[in-house]
SERO-549364 format. One record per residue (C-alpha): residue in three letters; x, y, z. Coordinates in Angstrom, 1 decimal, padded with zeros to 4 digits. Example, Ala and Ser with C-alpha at 12.3 -4.5 7.8 and 13.67 -1.06 7.14 Angstrom:
2
+------+--------+--------+--------+
| resn |     c1 |     c2 |     c3 |
+------+--------+--------+--------+
|  ALA |  012.3 | -004.5 |  007.8 |
|  SER |  013.7 | -001.1 |  007.1 |
+------+--------+--------+--------+
END
This chain:
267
+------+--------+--------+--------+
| resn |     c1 |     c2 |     c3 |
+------+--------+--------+--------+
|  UNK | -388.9 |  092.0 | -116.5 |
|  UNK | -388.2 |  090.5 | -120.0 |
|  UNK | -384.7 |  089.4 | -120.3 |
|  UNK | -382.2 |  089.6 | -123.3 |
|  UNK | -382.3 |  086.8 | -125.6 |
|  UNK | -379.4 |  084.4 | -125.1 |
|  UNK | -377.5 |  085.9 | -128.1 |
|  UNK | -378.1 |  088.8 | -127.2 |
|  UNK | -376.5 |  089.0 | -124.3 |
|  UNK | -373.6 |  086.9 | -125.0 |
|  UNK | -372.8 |  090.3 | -127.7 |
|  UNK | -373.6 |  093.3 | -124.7 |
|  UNK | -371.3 |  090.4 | -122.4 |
|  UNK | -368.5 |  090.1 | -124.8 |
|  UNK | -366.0 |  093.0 | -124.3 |
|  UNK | -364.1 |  092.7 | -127.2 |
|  UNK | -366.6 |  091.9 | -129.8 |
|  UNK | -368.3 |  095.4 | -127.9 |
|  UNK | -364.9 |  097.5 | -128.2 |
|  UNK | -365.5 |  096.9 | -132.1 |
|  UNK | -368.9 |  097.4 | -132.3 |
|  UNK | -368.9 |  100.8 | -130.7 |
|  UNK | -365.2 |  102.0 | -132.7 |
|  UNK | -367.7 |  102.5 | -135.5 |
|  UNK | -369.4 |  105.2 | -133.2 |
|  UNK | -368.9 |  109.0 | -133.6 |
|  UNK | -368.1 |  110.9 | -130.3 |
|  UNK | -365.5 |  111.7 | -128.0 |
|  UNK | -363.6 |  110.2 | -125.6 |
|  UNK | -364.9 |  110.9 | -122.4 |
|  UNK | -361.5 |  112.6 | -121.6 |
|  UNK | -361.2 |  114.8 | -124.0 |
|  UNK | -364.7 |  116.3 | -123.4 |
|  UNK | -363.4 |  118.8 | -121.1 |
|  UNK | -360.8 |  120.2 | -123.8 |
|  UNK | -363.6 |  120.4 | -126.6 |
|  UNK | -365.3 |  122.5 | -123.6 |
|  UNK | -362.7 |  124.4 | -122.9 |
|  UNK | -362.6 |  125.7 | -126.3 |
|  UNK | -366.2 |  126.4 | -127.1 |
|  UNK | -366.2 |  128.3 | -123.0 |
|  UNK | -362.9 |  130.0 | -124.6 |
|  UNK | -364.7 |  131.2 | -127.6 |
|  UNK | -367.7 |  132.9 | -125.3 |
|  UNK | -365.7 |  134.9 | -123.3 |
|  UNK | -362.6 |  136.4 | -124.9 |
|  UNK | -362.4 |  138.9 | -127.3 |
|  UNK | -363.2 |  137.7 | -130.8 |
|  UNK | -361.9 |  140.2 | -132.5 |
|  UNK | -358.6 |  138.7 | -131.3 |
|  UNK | -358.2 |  135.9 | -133.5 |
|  UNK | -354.5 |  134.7 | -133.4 |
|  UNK | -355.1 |  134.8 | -129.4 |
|  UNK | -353.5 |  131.9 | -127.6 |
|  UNK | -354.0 |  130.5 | -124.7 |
|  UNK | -351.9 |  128.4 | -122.6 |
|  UNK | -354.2 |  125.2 | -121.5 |
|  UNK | -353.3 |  122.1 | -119.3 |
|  UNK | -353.7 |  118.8 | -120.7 |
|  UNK | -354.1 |  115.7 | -118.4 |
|  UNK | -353.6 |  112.2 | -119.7 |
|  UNK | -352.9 |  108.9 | -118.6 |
|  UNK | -351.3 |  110.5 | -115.4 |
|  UNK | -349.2 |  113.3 | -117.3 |
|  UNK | -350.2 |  116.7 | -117.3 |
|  UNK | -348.3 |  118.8 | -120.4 |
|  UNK | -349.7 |  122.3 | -121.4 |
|  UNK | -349.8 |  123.5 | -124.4 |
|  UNK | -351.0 |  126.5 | -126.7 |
|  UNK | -354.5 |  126.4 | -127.8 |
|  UNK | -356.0 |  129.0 | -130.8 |
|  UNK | -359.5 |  128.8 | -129.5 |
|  UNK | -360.7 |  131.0 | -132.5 |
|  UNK | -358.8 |  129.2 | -135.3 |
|  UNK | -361.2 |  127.2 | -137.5 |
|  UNK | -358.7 |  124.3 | -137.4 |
|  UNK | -357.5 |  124.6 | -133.9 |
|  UNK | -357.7 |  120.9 | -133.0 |
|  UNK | -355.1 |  120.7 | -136.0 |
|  UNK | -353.1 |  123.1 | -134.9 |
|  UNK | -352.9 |  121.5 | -131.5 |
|  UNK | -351.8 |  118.5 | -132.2 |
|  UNK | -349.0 |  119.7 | -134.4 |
|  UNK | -347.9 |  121.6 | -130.8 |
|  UNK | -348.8 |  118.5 | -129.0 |
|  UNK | -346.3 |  115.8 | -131.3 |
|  UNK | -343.7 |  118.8 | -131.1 |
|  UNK | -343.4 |  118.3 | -127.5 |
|  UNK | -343.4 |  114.6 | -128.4 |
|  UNK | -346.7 |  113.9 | -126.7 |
|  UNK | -347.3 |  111.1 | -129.1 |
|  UNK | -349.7 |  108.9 | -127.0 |
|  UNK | -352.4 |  111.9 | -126.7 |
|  UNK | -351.9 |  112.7 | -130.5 |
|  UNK | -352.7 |  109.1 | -131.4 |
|  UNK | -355.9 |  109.1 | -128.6 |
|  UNK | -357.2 |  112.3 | -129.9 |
|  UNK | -357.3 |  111.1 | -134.1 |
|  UNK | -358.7 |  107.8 | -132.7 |
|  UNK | -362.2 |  109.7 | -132.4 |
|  UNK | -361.4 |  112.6 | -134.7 |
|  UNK | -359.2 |  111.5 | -137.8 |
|  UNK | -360.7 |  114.6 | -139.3 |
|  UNK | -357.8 |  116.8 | -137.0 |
|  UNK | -354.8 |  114.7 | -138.9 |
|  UNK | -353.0 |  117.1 | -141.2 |
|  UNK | -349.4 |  116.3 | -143.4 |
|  UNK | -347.9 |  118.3 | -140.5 |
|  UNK | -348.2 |  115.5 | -138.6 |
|  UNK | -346.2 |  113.2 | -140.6 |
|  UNK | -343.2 |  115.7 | -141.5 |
|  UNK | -342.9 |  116.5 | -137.7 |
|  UNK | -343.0 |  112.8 | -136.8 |
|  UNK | -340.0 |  112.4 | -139.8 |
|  UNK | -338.1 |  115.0 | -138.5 |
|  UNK | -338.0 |  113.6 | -134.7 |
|  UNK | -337.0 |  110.3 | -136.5 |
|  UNK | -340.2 |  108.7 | -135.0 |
|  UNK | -340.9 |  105.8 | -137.2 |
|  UNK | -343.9 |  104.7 | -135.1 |
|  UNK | -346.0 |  107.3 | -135.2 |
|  UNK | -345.1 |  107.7 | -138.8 |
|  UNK | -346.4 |  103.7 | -139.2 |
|  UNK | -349.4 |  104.8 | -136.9 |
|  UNK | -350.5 |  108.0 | -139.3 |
|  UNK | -350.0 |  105.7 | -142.7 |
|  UNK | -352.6 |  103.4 | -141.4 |
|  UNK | -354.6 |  105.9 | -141.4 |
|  UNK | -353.8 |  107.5 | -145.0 |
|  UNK | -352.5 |  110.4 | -143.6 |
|  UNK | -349.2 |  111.2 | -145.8 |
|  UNK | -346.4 |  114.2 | -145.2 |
|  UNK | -345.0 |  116.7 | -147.6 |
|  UNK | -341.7 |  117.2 | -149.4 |
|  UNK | -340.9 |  118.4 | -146.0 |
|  UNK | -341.1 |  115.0 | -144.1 |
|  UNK | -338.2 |  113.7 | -146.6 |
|  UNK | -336.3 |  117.4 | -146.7 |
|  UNK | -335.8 |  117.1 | -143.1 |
|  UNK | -335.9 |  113.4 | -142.0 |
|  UNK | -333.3 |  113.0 | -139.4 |
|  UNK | -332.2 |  109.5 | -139.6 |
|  UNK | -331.5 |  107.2 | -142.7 |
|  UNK | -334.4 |  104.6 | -141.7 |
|  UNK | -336.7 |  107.7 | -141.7 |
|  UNK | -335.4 |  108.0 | -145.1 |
|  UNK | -335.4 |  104.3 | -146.4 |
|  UNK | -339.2 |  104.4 | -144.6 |
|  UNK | -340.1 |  107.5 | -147.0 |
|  UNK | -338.6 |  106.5 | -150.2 |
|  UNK | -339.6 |  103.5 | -150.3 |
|  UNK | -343.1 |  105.1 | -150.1 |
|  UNK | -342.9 |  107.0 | -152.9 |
|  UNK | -342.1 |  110.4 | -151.2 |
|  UNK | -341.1 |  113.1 | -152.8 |
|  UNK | -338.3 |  115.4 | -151.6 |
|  UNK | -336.2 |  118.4 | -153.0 |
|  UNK | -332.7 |  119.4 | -153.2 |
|  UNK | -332.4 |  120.8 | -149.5 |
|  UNK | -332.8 |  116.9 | -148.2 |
|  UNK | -329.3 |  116.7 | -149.4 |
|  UNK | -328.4 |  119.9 | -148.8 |
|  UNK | -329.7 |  119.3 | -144.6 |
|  UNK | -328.0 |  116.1 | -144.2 |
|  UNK | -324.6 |  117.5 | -145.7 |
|  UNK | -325.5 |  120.4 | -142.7 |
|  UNK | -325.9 |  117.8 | -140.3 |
|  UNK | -323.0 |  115.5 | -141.3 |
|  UNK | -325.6 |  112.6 | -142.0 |
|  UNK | -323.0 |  110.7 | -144.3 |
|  UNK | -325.4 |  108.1 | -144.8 |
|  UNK | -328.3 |  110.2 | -145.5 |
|  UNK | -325.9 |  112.0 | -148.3 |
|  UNK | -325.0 |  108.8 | -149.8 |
|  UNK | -328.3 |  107.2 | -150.0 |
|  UNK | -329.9 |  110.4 | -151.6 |
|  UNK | -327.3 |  110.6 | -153.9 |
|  UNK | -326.9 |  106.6 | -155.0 |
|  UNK | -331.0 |  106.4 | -155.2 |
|  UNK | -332.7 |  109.5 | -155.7 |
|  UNK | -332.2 |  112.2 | -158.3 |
|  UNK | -333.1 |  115.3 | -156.9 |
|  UNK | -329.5 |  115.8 | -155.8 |
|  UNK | -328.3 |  119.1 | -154.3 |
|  UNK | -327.0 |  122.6 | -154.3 |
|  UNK | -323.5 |  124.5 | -153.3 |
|  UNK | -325.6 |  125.0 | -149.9 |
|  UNK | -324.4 |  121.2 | -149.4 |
|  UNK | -321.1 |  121.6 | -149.4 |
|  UNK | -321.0 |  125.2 | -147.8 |
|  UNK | -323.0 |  123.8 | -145.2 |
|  UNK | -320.3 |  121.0 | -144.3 |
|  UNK | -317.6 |  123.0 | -144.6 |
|  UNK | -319.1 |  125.1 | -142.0 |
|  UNK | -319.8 |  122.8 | -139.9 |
|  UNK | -316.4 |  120.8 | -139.9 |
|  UNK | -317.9 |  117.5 | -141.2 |
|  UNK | -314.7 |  116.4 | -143.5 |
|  UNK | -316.2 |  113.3 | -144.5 |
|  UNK | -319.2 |  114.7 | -146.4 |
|  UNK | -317.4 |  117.4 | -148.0 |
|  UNK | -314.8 |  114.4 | -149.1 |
|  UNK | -318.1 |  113.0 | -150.2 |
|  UNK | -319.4 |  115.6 | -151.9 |
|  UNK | -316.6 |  116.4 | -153.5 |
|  UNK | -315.9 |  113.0 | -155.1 |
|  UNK | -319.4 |  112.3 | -156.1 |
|  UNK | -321.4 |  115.6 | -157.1 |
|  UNK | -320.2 |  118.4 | -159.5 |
|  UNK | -322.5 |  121.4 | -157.7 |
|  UNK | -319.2 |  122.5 | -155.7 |
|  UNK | -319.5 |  125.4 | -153.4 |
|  UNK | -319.4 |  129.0 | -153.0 |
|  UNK | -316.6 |  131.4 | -151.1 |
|  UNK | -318.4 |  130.7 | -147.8 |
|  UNK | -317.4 |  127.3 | -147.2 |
|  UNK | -313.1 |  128.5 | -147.0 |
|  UNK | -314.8 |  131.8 | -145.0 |
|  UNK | -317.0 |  129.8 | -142.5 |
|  UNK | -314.3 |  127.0 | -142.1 |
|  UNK | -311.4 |  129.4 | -141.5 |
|  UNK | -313.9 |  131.5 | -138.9 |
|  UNK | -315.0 |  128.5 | -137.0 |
|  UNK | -311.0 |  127.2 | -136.9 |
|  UNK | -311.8 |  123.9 | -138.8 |
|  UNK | -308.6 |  123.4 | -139.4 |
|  UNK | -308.9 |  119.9 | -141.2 |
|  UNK | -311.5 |  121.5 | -143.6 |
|  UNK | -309.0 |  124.0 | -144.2 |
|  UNK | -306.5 |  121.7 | -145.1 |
|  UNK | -309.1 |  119.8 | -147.9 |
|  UNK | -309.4 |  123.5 | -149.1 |
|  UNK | -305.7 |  123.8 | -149.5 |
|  UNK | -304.9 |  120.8 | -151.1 |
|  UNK | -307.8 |  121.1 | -153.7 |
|  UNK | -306.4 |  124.8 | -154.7 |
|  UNK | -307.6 |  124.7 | -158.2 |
|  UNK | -311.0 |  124.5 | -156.7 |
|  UNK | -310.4 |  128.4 | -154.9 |
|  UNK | -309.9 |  130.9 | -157.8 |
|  UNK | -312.2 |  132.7 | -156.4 |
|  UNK | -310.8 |  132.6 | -153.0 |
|  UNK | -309.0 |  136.1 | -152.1 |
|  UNK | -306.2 |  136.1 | -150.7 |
|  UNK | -306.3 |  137.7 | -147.8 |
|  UNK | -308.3 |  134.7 | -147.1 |
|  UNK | -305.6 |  132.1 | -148.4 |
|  UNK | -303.7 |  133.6 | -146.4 |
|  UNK | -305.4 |  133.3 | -143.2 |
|  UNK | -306.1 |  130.0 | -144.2 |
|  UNK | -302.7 |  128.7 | -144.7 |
|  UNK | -301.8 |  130.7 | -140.9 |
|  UNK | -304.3 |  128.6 | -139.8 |
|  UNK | -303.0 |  125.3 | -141.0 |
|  UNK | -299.6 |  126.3 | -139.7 |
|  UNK | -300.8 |  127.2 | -136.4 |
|  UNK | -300.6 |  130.8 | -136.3 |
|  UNK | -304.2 |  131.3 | -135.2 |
|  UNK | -303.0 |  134.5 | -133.3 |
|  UNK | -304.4 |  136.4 | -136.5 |
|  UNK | -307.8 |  137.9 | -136.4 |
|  UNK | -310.3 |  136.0 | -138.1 |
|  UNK | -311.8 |  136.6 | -141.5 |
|  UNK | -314.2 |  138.7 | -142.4 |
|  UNK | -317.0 |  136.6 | -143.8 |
|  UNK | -318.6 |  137.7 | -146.9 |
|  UNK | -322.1 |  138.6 | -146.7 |
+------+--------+--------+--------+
END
């Protein structure tokens, strides 16, 4: 039996040097073969004529088992599985799986990863050229998701500001409003007011000239924010438009007379 020639065999020896050789390879993963299965054994048997079908599959991997929704019919329903998969934060399969098919990568991927704040599978799908939306910026939820974004060039729209304010990310507001220009709506105040975060709306009203709309004094008054109340009160001129049947229950508010029944809130 002829044997290899020396160099030869020092390449088919060499583990590394044959780990890169073979990355170049199309394929599968050996364990993802019995999901790719699966789906074409899916697509045989069930009803065709159901095509938003989904079916409930288990996924094993590295010792985990998750399960998760498959659309067997869906032209893109490895796609559409991973977007499930990084939802539930299975971030180690999602990266296995576009390993061998990059093809399955979508901008979903990249504005769900932004909005769970995960700046390492954002780095991971960048390296592969895979970019996000205006959604990925809209919703990032933490200000180095942000930073990461802009300084990639991302664009974003008015309801980035507008969610942060909701959120009570102060330094998500201030950042969008000291380096972008998109800037916001009266949702970003409303929104703050709503949800008790004083600081923003101090923010907000400081730095930006959108304002807000009845709904902020409504919503603080019905969710007894009493401090947002108070920043209402003292910035009267601001309230013209205020009834006041609504001044009124603000100021029992403020005074501590919450035996009243709450506003109604304008729809």
């Amino acid at each position: 039996m002829r044997q290899l020639p020396r160099v030869a065999a020092a390449v088919v020896c060499n583990a590394h040097l044959l780990m890169r050789i073979t990355s170049f390879q199309d394929g599968l993963f050996g364990n993802l073969l019995p999901l790719f299965a699966l789906q074409r054994h899916l697509v045989n048997e069930l009803d065709q004529r159901r095509y938003d079908l989904e079916v409930d599959v288990e996924v094993e991997f590295r010792q985990t088992t998750f399960r998760i929704p498959l659309c067997p019919f869906k032209r893109l329903w490895l796609e559409k599985l991973l977007k499930q998969a990084l939802l539930r934060r299975q971030t180690a399969w999602v990266r296995h799986v576009l390993l061998c098919k990059p093809s399955a990568a979508s901008s979903s991927l990249v504005d769900i990863a932004s909005q769970q704040g995960d700046i390492e599978m954002l780095e991971f799908l960048h390296s592969r050229h895979i970019r996000g939306s205006t959604e990925a910026l809209d919703s990032a939820k933490s200000l180095a998701v942000v930073e990461y974004l802009h300084d990639r060039q991302y664009a974003c729209t008015t309801a980035a500001m507008d969610i942060a304010a909701l959120r009570g990310a102060l330094d998500i507001v201030r950042f969008l409003h000291e380096q972008r220009r998109e800037g916001c709506t009266v949702l970003a105040m409303d929104f703050a007011a709503s949800n008790g975060h004083l600081d923003v709306l101090e923010f907000l009203h400081s730095h930006r000239r959108e304002g807000y709309t009845t709904m902020a004094m409504d919503m603080a008054i019905k969710r007894r924010h009493v401090h947002v109340v108070e920043f209402f009160l003292r910035h009267r001129h601001n309230t013209n438009n205020t009834g006041d049947d609504v001044l009124q229950q603000a100021a029992a508010l403020v005074d501590g007379h919450s035996d009243l029944p709450p506003v109604n809130v304008r729809g």
